[in-house]
C-alpha positions in Angstrom: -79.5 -58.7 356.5 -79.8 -54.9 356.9 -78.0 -53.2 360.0 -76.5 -55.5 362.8 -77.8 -55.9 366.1 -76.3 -54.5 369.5 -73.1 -57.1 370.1 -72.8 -56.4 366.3 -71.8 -53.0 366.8 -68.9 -53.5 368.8 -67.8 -57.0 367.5 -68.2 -57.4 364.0 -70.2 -59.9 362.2 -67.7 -62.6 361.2 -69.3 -65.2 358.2 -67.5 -67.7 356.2 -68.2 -68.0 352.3 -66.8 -70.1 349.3 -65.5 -67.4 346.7 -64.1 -68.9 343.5 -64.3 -72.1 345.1 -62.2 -71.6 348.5 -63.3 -70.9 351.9 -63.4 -67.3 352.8 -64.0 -65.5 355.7 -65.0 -62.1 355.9 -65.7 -59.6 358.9 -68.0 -56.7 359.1 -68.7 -53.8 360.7 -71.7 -51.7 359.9 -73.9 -52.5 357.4 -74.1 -56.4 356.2 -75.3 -56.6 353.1 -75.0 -53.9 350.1 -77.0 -54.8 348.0 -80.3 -53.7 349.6 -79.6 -50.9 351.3 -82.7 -48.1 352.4 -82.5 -44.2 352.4 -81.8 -44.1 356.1 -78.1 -46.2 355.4 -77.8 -43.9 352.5 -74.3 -43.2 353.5 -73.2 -46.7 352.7 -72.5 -45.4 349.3 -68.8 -45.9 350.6 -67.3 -49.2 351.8 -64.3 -49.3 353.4 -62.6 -53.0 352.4 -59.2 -54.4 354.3 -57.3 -56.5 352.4 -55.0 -58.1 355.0 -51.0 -59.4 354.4 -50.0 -62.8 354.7 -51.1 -65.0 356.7 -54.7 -63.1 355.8 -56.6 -63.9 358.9 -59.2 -61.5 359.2 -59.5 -61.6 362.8 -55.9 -59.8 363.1 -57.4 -56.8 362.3 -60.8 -57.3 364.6 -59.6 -53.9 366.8 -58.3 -51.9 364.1 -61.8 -52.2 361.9 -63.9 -51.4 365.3 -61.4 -48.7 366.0 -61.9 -47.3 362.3 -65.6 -47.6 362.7 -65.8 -45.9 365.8 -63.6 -43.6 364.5 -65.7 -42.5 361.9 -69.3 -42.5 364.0 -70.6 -45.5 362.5 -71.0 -43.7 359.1 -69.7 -46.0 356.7 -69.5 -50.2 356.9 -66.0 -51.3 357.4 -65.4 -54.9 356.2 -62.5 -57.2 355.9 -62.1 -60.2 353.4 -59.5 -62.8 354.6 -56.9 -64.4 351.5 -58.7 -67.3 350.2 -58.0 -70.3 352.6 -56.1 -68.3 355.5 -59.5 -69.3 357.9 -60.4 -72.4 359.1 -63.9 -73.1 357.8 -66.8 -74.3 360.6 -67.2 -78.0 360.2 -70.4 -77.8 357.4 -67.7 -76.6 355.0 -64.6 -77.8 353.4 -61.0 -75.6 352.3 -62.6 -75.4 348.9 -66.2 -76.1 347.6 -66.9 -79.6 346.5 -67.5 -78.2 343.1 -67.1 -79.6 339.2 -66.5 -76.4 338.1 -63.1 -74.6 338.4 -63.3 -71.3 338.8 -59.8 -70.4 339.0 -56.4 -72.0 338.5 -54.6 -71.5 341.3 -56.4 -69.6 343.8 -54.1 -69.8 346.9 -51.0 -68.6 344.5 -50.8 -64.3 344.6 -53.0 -64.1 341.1 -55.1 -66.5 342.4 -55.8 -63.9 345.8 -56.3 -60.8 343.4 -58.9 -62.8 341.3 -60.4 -63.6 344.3 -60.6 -60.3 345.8 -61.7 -58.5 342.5 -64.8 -62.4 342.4 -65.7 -61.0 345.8 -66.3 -57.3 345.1 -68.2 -58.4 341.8 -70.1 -61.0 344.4 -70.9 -58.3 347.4 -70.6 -55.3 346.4 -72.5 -53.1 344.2 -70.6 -51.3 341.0 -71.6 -48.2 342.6 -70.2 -47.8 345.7 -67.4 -46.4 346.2 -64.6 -48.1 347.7 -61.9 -46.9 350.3 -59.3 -49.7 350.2 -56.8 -50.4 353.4 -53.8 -52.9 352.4 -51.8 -53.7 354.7 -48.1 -55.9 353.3 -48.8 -57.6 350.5 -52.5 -56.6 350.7 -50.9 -53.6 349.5 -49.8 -55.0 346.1 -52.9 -56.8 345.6 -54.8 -53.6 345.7 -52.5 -52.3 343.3 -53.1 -55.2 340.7 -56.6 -55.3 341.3 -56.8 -51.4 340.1 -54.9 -52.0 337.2 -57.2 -55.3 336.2 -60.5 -53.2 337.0 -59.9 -50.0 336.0 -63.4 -49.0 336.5 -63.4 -49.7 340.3 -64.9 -47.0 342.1 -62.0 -46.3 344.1 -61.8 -43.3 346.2 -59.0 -44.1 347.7 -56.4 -46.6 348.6 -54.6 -46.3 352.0 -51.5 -49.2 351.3 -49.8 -49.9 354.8 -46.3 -51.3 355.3 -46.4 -51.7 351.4 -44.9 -54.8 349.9 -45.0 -53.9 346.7 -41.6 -54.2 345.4 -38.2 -56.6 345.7 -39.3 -58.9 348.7 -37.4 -61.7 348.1 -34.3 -58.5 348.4 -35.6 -57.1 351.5 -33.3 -58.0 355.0 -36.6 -60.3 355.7 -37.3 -61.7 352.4 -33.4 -63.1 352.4 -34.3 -64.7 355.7 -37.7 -66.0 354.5 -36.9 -67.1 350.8 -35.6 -70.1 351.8 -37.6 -71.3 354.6 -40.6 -70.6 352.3 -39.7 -71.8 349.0 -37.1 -74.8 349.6 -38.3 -75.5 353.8 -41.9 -75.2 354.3 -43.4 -78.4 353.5 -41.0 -79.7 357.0 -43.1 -77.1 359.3 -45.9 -79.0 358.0 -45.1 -82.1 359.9 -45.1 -80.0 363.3 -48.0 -78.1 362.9 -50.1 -81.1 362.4 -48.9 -82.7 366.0 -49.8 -79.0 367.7 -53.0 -78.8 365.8 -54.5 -81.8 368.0 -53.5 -79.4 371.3 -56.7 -78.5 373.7 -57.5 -74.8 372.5 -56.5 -73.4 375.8 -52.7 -74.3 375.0 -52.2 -73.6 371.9 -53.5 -69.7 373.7 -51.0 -69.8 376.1 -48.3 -70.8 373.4 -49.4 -67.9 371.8 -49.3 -65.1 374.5 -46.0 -67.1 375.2 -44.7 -66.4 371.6 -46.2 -62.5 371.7 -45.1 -61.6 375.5 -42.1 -58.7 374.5 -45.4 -57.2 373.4 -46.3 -54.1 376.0 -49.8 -53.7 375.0 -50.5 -57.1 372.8 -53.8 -56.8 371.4 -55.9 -59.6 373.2 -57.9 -60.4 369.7 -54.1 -61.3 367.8 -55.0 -64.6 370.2 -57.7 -66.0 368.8 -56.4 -65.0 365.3 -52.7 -67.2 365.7 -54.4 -69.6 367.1 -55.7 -70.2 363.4 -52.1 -71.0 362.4 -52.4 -74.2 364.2 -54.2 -75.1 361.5 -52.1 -77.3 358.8 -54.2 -75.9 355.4 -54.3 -73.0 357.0 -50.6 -72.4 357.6 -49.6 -74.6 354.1 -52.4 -72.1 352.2 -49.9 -69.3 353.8 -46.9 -70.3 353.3 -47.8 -71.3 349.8 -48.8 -67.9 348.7 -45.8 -66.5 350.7 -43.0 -68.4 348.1 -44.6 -67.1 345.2 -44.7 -63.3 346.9 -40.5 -64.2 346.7 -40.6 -64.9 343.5 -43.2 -62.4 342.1 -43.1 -59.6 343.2 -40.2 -57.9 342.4 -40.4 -54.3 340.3 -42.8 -51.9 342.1 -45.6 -51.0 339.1 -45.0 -47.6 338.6 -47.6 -47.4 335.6 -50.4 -48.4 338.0 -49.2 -46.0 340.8 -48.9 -43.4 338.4 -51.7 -43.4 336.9 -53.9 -43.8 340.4 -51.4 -41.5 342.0 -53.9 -38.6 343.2 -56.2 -42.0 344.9 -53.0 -43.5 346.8 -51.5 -42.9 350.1 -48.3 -44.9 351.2 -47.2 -45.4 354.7 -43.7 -46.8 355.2 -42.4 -47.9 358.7 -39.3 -46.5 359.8 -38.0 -49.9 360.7 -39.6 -52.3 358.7 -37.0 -55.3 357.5 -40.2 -56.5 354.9 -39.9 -52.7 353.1 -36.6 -50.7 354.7 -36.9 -47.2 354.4 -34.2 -47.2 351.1 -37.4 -48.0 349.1 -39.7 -45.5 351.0 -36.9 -43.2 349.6 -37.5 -44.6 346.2 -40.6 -44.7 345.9 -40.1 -40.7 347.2 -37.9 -39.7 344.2 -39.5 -41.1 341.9 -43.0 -39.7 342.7 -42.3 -36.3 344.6 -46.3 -35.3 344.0 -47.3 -38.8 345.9 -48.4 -39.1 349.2 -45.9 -40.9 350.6 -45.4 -41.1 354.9 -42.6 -42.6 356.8 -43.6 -43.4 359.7 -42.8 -41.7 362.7 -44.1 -43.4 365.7 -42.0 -46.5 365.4 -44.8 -48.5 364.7 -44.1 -52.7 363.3 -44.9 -53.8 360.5 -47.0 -55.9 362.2 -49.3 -53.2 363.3 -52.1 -55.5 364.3 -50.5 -56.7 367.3 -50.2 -54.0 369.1 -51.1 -50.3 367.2 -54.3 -51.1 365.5 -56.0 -48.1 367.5 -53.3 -45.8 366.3 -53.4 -46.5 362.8 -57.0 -46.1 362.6 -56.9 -42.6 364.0 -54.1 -41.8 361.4 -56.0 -43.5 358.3 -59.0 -41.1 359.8 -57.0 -37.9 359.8 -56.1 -38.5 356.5 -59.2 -39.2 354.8 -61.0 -36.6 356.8 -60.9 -34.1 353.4 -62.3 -36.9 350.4 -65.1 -38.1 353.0 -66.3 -34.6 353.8 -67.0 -33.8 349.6 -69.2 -36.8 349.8 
């Protein structure tokens, strides 16, 4: 379970675990398994780990991760672990793990996702390796929390992209979203389930049909929306989304300041999930952060079509902190 083979390289290693009890899938680049690693992978003292928004399909951010990888020569294993039951599990396995014992209360909900997240470094990876975390929406605010709960994380740094981290339900898309997600979303069920028993080569062309003002669409986004076909995958979504509405409200300026010199924040410049009042916040109230707005016009949804980009960006700026290593 060392290093991966050629393919491996270029396409990631994709496996699907239970962690606390709900299937979990998790991509890799680089290295595979952390635990035993030799003197010639010596350099996998550092993990990079993407925590994805919501839905939290890992395969969204498939280029980005090789991009990243690429990006910095194969040096350091770049992995990506999905939200606990935004995958659809291969047929030997169920949502969640035929299991007496309950790990956690709730683990689709948001503190059920940063349990899970802090269950699966405490699973995979060991204590001392240091961790570069990538959030990306309300990844970001799950890194947050999980640096508050485990203050002893090795964190080098935290790279938090299109941070949700403050008054969703508030934002011009969280007004539009509230409802369908907290008083609506048990009727999208009901269609879903009919276009789940669609061939797979439809529900792809319903896709590309859906993402066609895209000028350079991603080709993996594809595969990866295709997963939202799935009913328990797309309830497990939507589920975690109405408590997002509800929860996350004041940004946690305690935690930020306190991890202040390990965070960078990158706002979008036209982002209707975080508009660019908070990025100017967020600005006056921590003048010494690292704080970007975003120049490039690049969506919120950066995985569709910008995943190269970012990568190069993230790269740029953690050029400095990797070179001490």
């Amino acid at each position: 379970m060392g290093m991966p083979s050629g393919d491996e390289w270029l396409e990631g290693l994709e496996e699907h675990i239970y962690c606390c009890s709900a299937a979990t899938e998790v991509l890799k680049f680089g290295q595979l398994d952390l635990h035993h690693t030799s003197d010639c992978e010596s350099s996998a003292n550092v993990l990079f780990l993407i925590i994805p928004g919501n839905p939290g399909i890992v395969g969204y951010y498939k280029t980005f991760m090789q991009a990243l990888y690429q990006t910095l020569d194969h040096k350091y294993p770049v992995w990506a672990v999905s939200q606990a039951g935004h995958c659809v599990p291969p047929d030997s396995m169920e949502m969640m793990e035929d299991t007496d014992v309950i790990e956690l209360e709730d683990v689709f909900g948001l503190n059920g996702q940063i349990e899970h997240k802090l269950a699966f470094l405490k699973q995979h990876v060991p204590r001392n390796i240091k961790l570069v975390l990538i959030g990306h929406s309300i990844g970001c605010y799950i890194i947050l929390e999980m640096m508050k709960r485990d203050p002893e994380l090795q964190v080098l740094k935290s790279v938090l992209l299109f941070p949700t981290i403050e008054r969703m339900a508030a934002s011009p898309q969280g007004k539009l979203m509230t409802p369908v997600l907290c008083k609506l979303r048990y009727a999208m069920y009901v269609p879903v389930y009919f276009l789940s028993f669609l061939p797979e080569s439809i529900k792809a062309s319903m896709v590309r049909l859906v993402l066609r003002g895209l000028q350079s669409l991603d080709e993996s986004s594809i595969p990866a929306s295709v997963t939202l076909f799935s009913v328990d995958c797309v309830a497990n979504a939507m589920y975690l989304g109405s408590q997002e509405m509800v929860q996350v409200m004041d940004r946690d300026n305690p935690t930020i300041e306190k991890n202040l010199d390990k965070i960078i924040f990158y706002y979008g410049s036209n982002d209707q999930w975080c508009p660019v009042q908070y990025y100017e916040d967020i600005k006056k109230d921590f003048p010494e952060g690292d704080i970007r707005l975003c120049e490039r016009g690049i969506r919120h949804a950066f995985v569709l079509d910008a995943s190269k980009e970012v990568a190069s960006m993230i790269t740029d700026w953690l050029h400095a902190d990797l070179a001490i290593l």
